[in-house]
N, C-alpha and C positions, 0 to 999 in steps of 0.2 A: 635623431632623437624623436622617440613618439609623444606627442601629445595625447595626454588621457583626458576623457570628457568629465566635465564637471562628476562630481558629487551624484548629485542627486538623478542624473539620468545612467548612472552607471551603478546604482544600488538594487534595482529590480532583475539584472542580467546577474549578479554576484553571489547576495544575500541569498536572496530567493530558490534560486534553483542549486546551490552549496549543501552537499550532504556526504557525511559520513559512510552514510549506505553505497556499497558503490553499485553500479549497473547492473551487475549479474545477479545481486542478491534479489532484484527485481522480479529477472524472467526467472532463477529457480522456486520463489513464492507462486507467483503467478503458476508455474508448469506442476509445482507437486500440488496447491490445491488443486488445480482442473485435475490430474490423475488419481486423487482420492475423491473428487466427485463423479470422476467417468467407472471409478471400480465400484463403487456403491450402486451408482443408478443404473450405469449402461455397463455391462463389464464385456460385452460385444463388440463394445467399441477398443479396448484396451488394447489387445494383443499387436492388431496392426499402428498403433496409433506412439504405442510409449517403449514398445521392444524389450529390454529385458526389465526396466522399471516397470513396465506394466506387468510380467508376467508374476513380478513378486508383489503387484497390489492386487492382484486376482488371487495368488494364492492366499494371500493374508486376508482377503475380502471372505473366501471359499470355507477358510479354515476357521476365522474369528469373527463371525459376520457382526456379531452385535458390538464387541470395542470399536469394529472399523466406524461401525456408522453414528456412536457416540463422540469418537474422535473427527468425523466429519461435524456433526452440529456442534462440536465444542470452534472447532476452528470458524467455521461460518461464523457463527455468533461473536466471536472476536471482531473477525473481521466488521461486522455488522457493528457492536460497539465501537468501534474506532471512527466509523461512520458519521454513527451518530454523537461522536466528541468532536469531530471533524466539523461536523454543521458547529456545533454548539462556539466552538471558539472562532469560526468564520460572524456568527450575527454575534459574538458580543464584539467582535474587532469591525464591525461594520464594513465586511467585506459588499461587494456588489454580486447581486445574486450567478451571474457569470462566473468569477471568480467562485464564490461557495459550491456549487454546483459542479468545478471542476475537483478543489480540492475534495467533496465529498466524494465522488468519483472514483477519485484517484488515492483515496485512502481507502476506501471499502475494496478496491481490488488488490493492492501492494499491501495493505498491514500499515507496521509499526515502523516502516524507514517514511513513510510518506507520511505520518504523523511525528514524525521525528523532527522535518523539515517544517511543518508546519509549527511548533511547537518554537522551534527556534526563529520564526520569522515574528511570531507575538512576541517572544523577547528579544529580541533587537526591536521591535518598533516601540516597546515599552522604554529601552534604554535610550531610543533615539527622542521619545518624546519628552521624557525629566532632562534629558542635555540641553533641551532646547530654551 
């Protein structure tokens, strides 16, 4: 039989890092911004780098330059607010600037699965804190 460790040292390993999102939804945010920022800025660098996704963000770049590059500052700028909700809900849950600093991080590059987990981590400590 396993013995499971208390409570409260086995809620930071569970709670915490539990998400809906699963792993891959990760690397393909992460890889399609960078390919909509490398067709925009560098589109040099594409051809060898993204193979045939790249060849059709070069042709869409080549052919629709000004939606691609509206669709890039729309996505940043997502990106960049979630950031900055990211901070916002880290100092009013009185995270430690280590902690804020990663979640900020770590939501300004993943989006809305890493503000998802965050989001759920304020309400479980909300629910843990009125049980108490």
């Amino acid at each position: 039989m396993i013995r499971r460790p208390p409570r409260s040292t086995l809620f930071p390993y569970t709670t915490l890092f539990r998400s809906r999102c699963h792993p891959i939804v990760y690397v393909v945010v992460s890889l399609s911004l960078s390919c909509h920022v490398l067709c925009v800025w560098a589109p040099h660098l594409v051809s060898w780098y993204f193979g045939p996704l790249g060849q059709l963000g070069l042709y869409l770049t080549e052919t629709y330059p000004l939606p691609m590059y509206y669709i890039l500052l729309f996505g940043l700028s997502v990106h960049a607010l979630l950031g900055v909700s990211a901070f916002y809900y880290c100092w009013k849950n009185n995270f430690s600037q280590t902690a804020t600093l990663k979640w900020v991080i770590q939501t300004t590059l993943f989006g809305s699965c890493s503000m998802y987990k965050l989001l759920n981590y304020h309400r479980h400590m909300k629910n843990r804190s009125k049980s108490k």
